[in-house]
C-alpha positions in Angstrom: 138.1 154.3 157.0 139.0 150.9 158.0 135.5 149.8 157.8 135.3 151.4 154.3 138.6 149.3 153.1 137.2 146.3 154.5 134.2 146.2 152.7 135.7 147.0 149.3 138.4 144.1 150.2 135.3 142.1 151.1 133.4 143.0 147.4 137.1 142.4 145.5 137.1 138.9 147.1 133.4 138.0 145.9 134.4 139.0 142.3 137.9 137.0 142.6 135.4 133.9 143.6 134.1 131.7 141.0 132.4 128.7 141.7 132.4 125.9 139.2 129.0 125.4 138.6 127.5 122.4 136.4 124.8 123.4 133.9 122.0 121.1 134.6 118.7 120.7 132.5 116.9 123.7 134.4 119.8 125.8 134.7 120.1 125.4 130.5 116.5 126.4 130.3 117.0 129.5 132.5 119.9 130.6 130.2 117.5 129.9 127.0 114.5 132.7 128.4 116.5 134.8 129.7 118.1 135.9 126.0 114.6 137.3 125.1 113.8 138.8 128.4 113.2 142.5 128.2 112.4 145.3 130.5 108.8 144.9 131.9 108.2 141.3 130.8 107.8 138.2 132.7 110.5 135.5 132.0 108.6 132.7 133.5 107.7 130.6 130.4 104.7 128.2 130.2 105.2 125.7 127.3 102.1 123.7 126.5 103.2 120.1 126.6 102.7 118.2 123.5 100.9 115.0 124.1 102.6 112.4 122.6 101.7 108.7 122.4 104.3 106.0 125.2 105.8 103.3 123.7 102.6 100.8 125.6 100.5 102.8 123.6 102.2 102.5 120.1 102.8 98.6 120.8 98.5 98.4 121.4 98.0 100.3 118.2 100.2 98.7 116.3 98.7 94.9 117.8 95.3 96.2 116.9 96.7 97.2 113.2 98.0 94.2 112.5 94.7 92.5 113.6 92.7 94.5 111.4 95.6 93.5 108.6 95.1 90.3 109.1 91.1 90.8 109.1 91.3 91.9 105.8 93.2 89.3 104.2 90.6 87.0 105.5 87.8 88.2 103.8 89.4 88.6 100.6 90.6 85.3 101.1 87.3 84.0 101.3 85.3 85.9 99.0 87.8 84.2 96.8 87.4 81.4 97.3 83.8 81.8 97.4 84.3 82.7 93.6 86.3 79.5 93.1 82.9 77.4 94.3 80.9 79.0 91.9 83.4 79.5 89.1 83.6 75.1 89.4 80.2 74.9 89.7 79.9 76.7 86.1 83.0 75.2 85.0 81.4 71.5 85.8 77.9 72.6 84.6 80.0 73.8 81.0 81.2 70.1 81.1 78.5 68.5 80.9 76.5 70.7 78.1 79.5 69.9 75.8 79.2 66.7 76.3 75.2 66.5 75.6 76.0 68.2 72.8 78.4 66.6 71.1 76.3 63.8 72.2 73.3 65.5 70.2 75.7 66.3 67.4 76.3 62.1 66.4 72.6 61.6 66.9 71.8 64.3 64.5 74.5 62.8 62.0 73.1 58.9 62.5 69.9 60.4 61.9 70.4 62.1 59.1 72.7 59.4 57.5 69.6 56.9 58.1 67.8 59.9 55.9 70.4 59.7 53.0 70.8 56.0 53.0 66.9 55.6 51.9 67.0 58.4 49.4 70.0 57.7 47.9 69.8 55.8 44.4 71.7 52.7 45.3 69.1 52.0 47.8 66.6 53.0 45.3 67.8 50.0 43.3 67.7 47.5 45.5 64.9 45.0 45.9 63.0 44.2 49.1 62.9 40.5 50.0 59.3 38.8 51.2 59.9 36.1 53.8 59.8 32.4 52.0 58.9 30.9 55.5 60.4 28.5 58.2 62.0 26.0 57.6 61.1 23.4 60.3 63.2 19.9 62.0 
């Protein structure tokens, strides 16, 4: 009997125990599966590890972004530009065809005021001189 009340003195002191235990990442985990474990079903969880991009790896991606930015804006840049050559180009050449014509405009005007002067009546009246000759030293 004594061996019998020294055993259940023995299992009343390992109930009375408690150890202070810290609940560290794993142990958290362990409580987490073991909510929906069941009878007959393994509690030993395999979670497939989402791939997920370093901080290296953004800072590239974001560098080669930036680059392809700024690749961008260059060629707009310059197809503008490109349209500003040829927009002065026709803006010069538009120059220069008012001026021929307004050039072409007064001859047109001399030349038809030359017409009217010889038709008109006053110079109808007048009388054409001959040459009396030279008068000589």
């Amino acid at each position: 009997m004594d061996s019998l009340a020294c055993k259940t003195r023995q299992g009343t002191k390992n109930k009375t125990k408690h150890k202070n235990k810290t609940m560290t990442y794993s142990s958290s985990l362990a409580v987490g599966r073991q909510r929906y474990a069941a009878r007959s079903q393994n509690i030993t969880g395999f979670k497939s590890k989402d791939k997920a991009i370093g901080p290296v790896s953004n800072t590239i991606i974001l560098i080669v972004l930036a680059c392809l930015v700024g690749l961008l804006y260059l060629t707009q840049v310059t197809k503008t530009n490109a349209y500003s050559y040829k927009i002065n180009d026709i803006k010069n050449k538009q120059a220069g065809l008012r001026e021929e014509h307004d050039q072409l405009a007064i001859d047109s005007a001399r030349l038809q005021a030359q017409e009217r002067i010889k038709n008109s009546e006053v110079a109808g009246k007048l009388v054409s001189t001959v040459p009396s000759g030279v008068v000589a030293n």
